[in-house]
C-alpha positions as CSV (number, residue, x, y, z in Angstrom):
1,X,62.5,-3.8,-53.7
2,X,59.8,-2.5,-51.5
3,X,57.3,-3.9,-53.2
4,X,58.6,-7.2,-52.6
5,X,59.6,-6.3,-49.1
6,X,55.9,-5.6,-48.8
7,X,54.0,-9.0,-50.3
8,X,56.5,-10.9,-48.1
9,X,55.4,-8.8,-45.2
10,X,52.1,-9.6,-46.1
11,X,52.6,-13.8,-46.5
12,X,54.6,-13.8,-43.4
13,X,55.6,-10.7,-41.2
14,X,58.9,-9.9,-40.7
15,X,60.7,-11.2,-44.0
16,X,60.0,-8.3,-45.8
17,X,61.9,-6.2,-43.1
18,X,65.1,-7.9,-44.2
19,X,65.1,-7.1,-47.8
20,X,65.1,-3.3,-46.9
21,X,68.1,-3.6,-44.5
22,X,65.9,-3.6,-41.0
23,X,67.1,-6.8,-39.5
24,X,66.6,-6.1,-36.1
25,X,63.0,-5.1,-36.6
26,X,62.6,-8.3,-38.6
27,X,63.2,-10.6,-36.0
28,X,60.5,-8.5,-33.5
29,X,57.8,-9.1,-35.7
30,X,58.5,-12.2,-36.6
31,X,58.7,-12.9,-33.2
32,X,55.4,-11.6,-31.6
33,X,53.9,-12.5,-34.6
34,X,54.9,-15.9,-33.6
35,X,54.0,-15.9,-29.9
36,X,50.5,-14.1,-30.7
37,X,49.8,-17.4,-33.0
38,X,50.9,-19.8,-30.3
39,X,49.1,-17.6,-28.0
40,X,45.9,-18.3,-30.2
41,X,46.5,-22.2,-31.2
42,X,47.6,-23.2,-27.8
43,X,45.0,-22.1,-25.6
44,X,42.1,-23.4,-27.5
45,X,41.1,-20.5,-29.0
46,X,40.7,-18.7,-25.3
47,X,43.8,-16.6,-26.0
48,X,42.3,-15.0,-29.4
49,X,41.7,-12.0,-27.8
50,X,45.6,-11.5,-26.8
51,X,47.0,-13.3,-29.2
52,X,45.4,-12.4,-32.8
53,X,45.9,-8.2,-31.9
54,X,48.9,-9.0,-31.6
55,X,49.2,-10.9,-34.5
56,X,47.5,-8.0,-36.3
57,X,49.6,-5.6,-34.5
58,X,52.8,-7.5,-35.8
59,X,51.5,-7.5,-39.3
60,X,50.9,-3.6,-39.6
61,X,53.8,-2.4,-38.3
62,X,56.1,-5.2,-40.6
63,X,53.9,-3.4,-43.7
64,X,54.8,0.0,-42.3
65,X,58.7,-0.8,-41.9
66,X,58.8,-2.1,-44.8
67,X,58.1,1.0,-47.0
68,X,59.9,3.3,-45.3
69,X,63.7,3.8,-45.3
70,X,65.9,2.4,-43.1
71,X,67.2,4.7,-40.4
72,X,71.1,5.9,-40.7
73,X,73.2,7.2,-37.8
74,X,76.4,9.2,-39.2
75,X,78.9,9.9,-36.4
76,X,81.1,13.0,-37.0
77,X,84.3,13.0,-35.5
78,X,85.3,16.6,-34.3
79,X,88.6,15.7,-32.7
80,X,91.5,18.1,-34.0
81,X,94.3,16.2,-35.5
């Protein structure tokens, strides 16, 4: 599962974040990912120097998430009775 969670990191940040149960880090990087290529396209190529790090910076840390587990919060309820 990772491995595919990866190659659809890879073809389009994000994606892969969902297979592995990380929905809410999903929709970041698909998100800046996004902005950082309209950021790019819609300034004429002037905003490649914000706009591609940040695509770059999306792109890593989608990889990254992606092979690692998802993060679990267990609540234990101490309450007599």
């Amino acid at each position: 599962m990772k491995f595919i969670a990866v190659v659809a990191n890879i073809l389009l940040p994000g994606v892969g974040s969902f297979f592995v149960g990380k929905a809410g880090a999903g929709i970041a990087q698909l998100l800046i990912w996004s902005l950082g290529l309209m950021i790019t396209l819609g300034t004429l190529g002037i905003g490649v120097f914000i706009g591609a790090p940040m695509m770059v910076a999306a792109w890593i840390w989608a990889i990254i998430s992606a092979t690692s587990e998802p993060t679990t919060v267990t609540i234990i309820d101490k309450r007599e009775g």
